[in-house]
C-alpha positions in Angstrom: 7.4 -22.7 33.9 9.5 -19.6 34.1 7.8 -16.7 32.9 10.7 -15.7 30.1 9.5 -19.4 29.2 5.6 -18.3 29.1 6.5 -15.2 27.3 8.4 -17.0 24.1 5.2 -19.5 24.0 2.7 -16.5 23.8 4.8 -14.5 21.7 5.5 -17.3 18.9 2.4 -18.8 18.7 0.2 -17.5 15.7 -3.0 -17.1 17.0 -3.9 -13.7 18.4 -3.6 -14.3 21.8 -5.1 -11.5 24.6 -6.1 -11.2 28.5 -8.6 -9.2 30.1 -9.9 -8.5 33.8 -12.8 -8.8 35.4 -14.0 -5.6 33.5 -13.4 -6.6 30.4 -10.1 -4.0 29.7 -7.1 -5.4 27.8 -4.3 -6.5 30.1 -2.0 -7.9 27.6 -1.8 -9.3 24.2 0.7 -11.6 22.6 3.1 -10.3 19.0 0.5 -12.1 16.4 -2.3 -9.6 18.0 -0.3 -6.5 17.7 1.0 -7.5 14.5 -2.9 -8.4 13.0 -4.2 -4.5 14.5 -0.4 -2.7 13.1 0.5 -1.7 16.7 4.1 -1.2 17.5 3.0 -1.7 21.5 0.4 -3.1 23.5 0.2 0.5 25.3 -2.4 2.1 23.0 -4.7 -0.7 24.2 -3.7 -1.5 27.7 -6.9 -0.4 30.1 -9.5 -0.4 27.2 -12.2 -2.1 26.3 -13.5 -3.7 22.4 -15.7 -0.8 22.8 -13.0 1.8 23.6 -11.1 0.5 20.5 -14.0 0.4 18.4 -13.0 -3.1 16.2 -16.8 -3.9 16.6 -19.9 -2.6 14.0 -22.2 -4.2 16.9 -20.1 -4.9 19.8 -22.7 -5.9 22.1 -22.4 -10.0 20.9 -19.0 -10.0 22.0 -19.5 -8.4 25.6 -22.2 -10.5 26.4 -20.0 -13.3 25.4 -17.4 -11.9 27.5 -19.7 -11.5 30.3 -20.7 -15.1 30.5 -17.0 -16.4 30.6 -16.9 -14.1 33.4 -19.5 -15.9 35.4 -17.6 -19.0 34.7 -18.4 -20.5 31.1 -15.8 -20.8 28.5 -16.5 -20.8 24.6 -15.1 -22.3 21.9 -14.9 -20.9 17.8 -17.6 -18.7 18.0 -17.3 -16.4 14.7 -18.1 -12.8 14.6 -16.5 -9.4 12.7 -13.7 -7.3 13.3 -13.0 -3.9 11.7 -9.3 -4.1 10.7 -8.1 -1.0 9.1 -11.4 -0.3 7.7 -12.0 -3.6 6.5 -14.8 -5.8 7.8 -12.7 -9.0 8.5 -14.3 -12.4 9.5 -12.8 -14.4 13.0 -13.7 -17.1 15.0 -12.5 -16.6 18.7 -11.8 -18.9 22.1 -12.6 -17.5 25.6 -11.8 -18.6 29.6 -12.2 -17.6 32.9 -9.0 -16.7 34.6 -8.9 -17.7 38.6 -7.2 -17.0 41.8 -8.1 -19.6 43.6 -11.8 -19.8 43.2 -12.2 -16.2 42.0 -12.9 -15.3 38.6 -10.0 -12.3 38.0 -10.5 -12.3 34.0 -10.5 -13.7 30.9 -7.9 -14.9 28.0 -8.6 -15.7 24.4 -7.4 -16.0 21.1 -9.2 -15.7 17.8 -7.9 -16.4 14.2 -8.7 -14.4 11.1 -11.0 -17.0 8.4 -11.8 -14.1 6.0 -10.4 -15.1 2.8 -11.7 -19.0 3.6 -15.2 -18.2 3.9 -14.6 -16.1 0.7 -13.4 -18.7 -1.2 -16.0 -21.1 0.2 -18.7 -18.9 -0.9 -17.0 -18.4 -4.7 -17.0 -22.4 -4.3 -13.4 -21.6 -5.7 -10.4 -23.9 -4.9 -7.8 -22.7 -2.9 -4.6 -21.6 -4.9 -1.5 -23.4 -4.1 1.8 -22.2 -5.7 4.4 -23.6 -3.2 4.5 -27.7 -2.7 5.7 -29.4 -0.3 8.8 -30.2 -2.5 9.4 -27.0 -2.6 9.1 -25.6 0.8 10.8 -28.6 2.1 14.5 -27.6 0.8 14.3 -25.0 3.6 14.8 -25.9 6.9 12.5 -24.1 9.2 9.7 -25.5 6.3 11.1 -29.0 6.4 10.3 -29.3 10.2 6.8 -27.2 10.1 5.7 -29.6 7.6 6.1 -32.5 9.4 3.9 -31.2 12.2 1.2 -29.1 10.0 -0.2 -30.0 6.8 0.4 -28.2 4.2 -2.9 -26.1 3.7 -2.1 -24.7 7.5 0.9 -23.0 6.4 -0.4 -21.1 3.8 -2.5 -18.0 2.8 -5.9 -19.7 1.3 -6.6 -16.7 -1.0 -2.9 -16.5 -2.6 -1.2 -19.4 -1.8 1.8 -18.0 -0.6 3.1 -18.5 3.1 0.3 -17.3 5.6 1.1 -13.9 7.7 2.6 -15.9 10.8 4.7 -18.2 9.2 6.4 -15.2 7.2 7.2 -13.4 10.3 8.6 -16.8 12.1 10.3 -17.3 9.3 12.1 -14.2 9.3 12.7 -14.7 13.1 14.4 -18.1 12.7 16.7 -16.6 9.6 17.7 -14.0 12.4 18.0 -16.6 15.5 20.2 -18.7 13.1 22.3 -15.3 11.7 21.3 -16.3 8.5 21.8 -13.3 5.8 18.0 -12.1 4.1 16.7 -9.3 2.5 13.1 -8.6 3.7 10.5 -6.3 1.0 6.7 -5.5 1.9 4.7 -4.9 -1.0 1.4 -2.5 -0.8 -0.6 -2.9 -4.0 -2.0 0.7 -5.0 -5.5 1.6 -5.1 -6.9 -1.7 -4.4 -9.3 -0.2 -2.2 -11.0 1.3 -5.7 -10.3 -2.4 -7.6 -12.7 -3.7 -4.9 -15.4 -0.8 -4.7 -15.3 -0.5 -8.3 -15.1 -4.4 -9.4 -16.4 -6.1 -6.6 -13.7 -8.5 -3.8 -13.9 -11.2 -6.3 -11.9 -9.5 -8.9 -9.8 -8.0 -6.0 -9.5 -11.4 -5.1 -8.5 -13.0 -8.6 -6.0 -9.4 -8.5 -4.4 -10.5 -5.6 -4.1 -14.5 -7.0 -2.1 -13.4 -10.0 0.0 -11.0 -8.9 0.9 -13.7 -6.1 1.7 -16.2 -8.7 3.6 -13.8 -10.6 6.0 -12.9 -7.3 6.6 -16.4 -6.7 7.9 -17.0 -10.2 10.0 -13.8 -10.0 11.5 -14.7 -6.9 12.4 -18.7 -7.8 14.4 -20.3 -5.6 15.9 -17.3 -4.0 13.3 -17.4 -0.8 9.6 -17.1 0.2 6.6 -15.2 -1.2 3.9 -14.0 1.5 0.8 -12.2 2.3 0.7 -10.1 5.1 -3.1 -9.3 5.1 -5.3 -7.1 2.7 -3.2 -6.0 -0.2 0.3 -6.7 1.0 2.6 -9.2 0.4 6.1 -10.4 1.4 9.2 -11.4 0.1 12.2 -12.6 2.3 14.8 -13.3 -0.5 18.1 -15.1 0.8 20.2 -14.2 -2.1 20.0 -10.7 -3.4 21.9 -8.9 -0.3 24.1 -6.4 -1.8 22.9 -2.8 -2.8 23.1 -3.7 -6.8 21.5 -6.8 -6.4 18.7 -6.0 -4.5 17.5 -2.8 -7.1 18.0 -5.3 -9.6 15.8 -7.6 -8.4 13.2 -5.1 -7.8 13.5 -3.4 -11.2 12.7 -6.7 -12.9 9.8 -7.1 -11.0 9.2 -3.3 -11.9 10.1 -3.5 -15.2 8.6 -4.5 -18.8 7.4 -8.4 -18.6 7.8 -8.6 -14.5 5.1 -8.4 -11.9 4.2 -4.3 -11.5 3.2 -1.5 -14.0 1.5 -4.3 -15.9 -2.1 -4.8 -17.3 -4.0 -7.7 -16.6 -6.9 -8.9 -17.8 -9.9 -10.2 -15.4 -13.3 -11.8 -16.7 -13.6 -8.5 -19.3 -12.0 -6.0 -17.3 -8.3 -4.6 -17.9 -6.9 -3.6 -14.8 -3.6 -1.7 -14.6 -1.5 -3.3 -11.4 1.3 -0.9 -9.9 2.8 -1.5 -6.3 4.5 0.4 -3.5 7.4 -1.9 -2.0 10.3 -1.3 0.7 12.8 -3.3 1.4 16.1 -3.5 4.1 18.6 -6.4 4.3 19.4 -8.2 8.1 22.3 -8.1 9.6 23.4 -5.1 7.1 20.6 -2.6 7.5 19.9 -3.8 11.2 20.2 -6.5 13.3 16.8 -7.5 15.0 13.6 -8.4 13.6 11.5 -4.9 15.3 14.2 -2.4 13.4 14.3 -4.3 10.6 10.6 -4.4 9.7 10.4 -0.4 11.2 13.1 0.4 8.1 10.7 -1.5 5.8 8.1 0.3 6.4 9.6 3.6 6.6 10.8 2.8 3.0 6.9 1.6 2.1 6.1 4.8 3.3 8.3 6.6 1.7 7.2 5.4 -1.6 3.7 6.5 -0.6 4.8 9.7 0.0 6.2 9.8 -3.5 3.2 9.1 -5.2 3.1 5.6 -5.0 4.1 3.3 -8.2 7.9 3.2 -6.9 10.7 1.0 -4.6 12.7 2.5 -2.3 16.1 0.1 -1.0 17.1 1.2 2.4 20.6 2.9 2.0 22.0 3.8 4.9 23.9 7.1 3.3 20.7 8.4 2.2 17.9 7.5 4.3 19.7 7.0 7.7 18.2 10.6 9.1 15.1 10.7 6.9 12.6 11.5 9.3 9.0 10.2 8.2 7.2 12.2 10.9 8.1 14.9 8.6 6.6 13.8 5.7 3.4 13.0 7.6 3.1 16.4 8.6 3.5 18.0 4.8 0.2 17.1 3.6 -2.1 18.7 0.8 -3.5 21.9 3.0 0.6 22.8 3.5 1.4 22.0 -0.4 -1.1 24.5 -1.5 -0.8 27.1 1.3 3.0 27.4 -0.2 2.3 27.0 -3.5 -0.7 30.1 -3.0 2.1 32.3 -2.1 3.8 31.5 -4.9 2.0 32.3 -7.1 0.6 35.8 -5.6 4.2 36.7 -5.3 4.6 36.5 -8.8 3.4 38.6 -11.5 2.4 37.1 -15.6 1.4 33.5 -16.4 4.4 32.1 -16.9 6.4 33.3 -14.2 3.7 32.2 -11.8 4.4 28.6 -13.6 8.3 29.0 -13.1 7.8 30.2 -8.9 5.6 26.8 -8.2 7.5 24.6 -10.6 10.2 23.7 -8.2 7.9 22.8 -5.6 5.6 20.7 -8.3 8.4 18.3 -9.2 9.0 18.0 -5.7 5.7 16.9 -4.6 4.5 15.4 -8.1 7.8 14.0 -8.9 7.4 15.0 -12.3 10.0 15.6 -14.7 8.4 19.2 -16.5 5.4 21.0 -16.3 3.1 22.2 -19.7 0.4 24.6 -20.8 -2.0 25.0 -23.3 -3.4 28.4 -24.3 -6.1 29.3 -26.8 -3.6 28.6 -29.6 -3.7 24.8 -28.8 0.8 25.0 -28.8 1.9 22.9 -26.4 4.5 24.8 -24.3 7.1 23.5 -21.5 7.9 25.5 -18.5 11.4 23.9 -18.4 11.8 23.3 -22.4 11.5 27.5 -23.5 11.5 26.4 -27.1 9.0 23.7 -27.1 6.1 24.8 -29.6 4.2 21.7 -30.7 0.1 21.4 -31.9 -2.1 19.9 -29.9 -4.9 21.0 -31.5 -7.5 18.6 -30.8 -6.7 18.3 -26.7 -10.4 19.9 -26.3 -11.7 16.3 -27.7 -10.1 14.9 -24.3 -11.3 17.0 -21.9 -15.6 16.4 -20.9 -14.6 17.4 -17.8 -12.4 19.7 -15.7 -9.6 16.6 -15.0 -8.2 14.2 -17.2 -6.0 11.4 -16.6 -4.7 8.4 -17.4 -1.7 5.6 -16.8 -1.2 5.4 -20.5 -2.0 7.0 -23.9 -4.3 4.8 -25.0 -7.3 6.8 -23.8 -6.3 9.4 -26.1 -5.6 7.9 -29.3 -8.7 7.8 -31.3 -10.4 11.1 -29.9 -7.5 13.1 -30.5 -4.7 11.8 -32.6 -3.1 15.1 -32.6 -2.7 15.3 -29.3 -1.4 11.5 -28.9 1.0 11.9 -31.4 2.5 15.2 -30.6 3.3 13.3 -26.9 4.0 9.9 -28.1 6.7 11.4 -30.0 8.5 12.8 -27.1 7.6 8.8 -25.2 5.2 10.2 -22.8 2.5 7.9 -21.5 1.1 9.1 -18.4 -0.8 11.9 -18.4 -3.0 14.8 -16.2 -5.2 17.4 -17.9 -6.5 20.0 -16.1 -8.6 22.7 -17.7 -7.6 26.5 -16.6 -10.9 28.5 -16.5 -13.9 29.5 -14.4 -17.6 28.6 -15.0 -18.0 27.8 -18.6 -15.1 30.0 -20.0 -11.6 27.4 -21.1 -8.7 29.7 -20.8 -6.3 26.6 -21.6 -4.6 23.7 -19.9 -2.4 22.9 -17.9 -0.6 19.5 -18.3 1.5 16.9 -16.6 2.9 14.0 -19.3 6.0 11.4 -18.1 8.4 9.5 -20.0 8.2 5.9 -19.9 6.0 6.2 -16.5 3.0 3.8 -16.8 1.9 6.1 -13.3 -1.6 5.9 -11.8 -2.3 9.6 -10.8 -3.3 9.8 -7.1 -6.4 11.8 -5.5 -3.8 14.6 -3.8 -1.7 15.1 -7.1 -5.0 15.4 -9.1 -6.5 18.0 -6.5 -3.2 20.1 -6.2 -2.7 20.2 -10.0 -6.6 21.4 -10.0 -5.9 23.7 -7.1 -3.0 25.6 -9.6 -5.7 25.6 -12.4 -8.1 27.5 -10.8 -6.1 30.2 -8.7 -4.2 30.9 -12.0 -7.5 31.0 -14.1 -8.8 33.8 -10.9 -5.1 35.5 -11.8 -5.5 35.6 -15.0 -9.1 37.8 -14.6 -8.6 39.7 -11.9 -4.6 40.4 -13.4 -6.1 41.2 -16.9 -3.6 38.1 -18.2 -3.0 36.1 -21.1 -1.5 32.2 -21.5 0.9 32.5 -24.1 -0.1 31.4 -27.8 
């Protein structure tokens, strides 16, 4: 067996496959293992042990096991836990000696990830299948799997979409076979907070519909997936060209589609929103690792936006965005700018007009309001604006408000709901401007036709600007505008 032979085995086959030496540090590691952990290259790893890596809440059952394949014993589907980015995750791994000649030199193994089975075995749930046989049959690369692997294999137990690894060889045969597809990852927002707040059954049942609602989006143009955790695939063979590919991810964005939608769980409402990115091979680029890196960079870039949004990679616009950029402009460098903003400036509203710019930017909102002790709402864009919100005081028990939609609003203060509902604002952010007890007024962020979920950054800059202008306003002697 050549070893560019050995290498195509290891690096296709869907278990995550690794090698050790005789102390236990990583040698190598096969694509599914550095696709499961989200590394780019086995470097970060190469020379450490579980330990170094930290994947283990109690390590010390898995070196021991290590240990006694070292003196010559192999093991077979012993389960255990892995930390996966931050998420306790359920495996059951294979382990054997490696010799040279009669000496032991290391070990290899390979573990799949049973997470989402043993979670529906313990819900005593059946598993959700939304693709037959039939179906996945009328493309090739499916119509040969399935005559080797039984249906069940190929797909994700909790969603029943196409598991991780058969996505990802998917895509690679489209690409060996030049074969024209569009490839999106989808990153459901604040799932992390469905779970804590609901429990991983509802997160589950989340996950199950929104899944069923892709793959009935989607048709017959390609394949629904799930990565892992909150992310799912698409690889859609038919909507290639610029046009067709927004279009297709507005309706899945838009009123009736799969996103910005509420759904009802047992007797909770949860509203569902979704970050996706999305690049097209051969157009965007033309093998499988740059492909997936301009996904992701588009993901990101949604992210960075304040999630709820789809970015298509165009090469015009995004071809020198640099994300490490982005990465590096977090909250602390936000408010340091907009702190010197604002001392720069001197009266209320001209402290509102110096930061405004950088608000949109970094909010991505479309104006900025105040309150003052008249209860008039005022725009910092709109000069003339002068409407009554005279009940807003009804909203806000605490220092923050906010909400995806108006609903929250509309029977504790109907002023307030109506003033924005006639301009079509849903979303909203409240923040009261005052120190200690005393309200001064409010500021207030409300979007047109945006069913947004405020994030944890937005809400603490926003707060941030509401209390250094409330300081201003003492130590200034100044007044909000009636």
């Amino acid at each position: 067996m050549t070893q560019s032979l050995f290498d195509n085995i290891i690096n296709t086959a869907q278990d995550c496959v690794f090698w050790k030496d005789k102390e236990r540090r990583f040698v190598g590691v096969n694509k599914a293992f550095l696709d499961y952990y989200g590394f780019d290259s086995a470097d970060v790893l190469i020379g450490k042990t579980d330990e170094d890596m930290g994947w283990h809440n109690d390590p010390e059952p898995f070196k021991q096991d290590e240990l006694r394949v070292l003196k010559g014993h192999s093991t077979y589907k012993v389960q255990g836990k892995c930390m996966i980015r931050g998420e306790d995750r359920d495996i059951i791994a294979s382990k054997s000696p490696i010799y040279d000649g009669d000496e032991i030199v290391g070990l290899v193994g390979s573990f799949v990830d049973i997470t989402d089975v043993l979670r529906r075995r313990e819900d005593g749930e059946r598993m959700q299948i939304l693709y037959s046989p039939a179906a996945l049959r009328k493309i090739s690369f499916f119509d040969k799997l399935l005559d080797d692997f039984p249906l069940e294999s190929v797909l994700d137990p909790l969603t029943g979409t196409v598991s991780r690894g058969y996505m990802l060889k998917f895509a690679h045969s489209l690409i060996v076979s030049n074969t024209p597809f569009t490839f999106t990852i989808i990153d459901l927002d604040n799932f992390k907070y469905i779970n804590d707040t609901y429990g991983h059954h509802i997160g589950d049942m989340v996950l199950s519909k929104v899944s069923e609602s892709l793959v009935e989006s989607l048709g017959e143009k390609g394949i629904v997936g799930r990565f892992g955790g909150d992310e799912l695939l698409i690889i859609n063979m038919k909507d290639l060209e610029q046009a067709d590919k927004t279009s297709f991810m507005e309706s899945i964005y838009g009123e009736g589609g799969v996103l910005r939608k509420s759904i009802t769980i047992e007797d909770h409402e949860l509203f569902i929103t979704g970050t996706s990115g999305c690049a097209t091979y051969p157009y965007d680029a033309e093998e499988y690792d740059e492909l997936f890196t301009l996904t992701d960079r588009m993901l990101y870039l949604g992210k960075s936006k304040g999630r709820n949004c789809f970015n298509v990679y165009d090469e015009v616009v995004h071809k020198d965005l640099d994300i490490r950029k982005i990465v590096r402009k977090g909250v602390y460098t936000n408010m340091n700018s907009l702190m010197g903003q604002l001392e720069k400036n001197a009266g209320f509203e001209n402290r509102l007009r110096a930061v405004i710019s950088l608000l949109r930017d970094e909010l991505h909102i479309s104006d900025l309001y105040y309150v003052g002790k008249g209860r008039k709402l005022h725009s910092v864009i709109d000069v003339l604006l002068d409407e009554d919100v005279s009940d807003i005081d009804a909203v806000m028990k605490e220092d923050l408000y906010a909400d995806s939609s108006l609903d929250g609003i509309k029977e504790s203060a109907p002023v307030l709901y109506e003033t924005l509902s006639r301009h079509e604002h849903s979303a909203i952010l409240i923040v009261r401007i005052g120190l200690n007890n005393e309200t001064d007024g409010y500021l207030l962020c409300a979007e047109a036709g945006s069913q947004r979920i405020w994030q944890e950054d937005e809400c603490g800059i926003m707060y941030f600007v509401a209390k250094t202008l409330a300081a201003h306003l003492r130590l200034c002697d100044e007044k909000i505008p009636e």
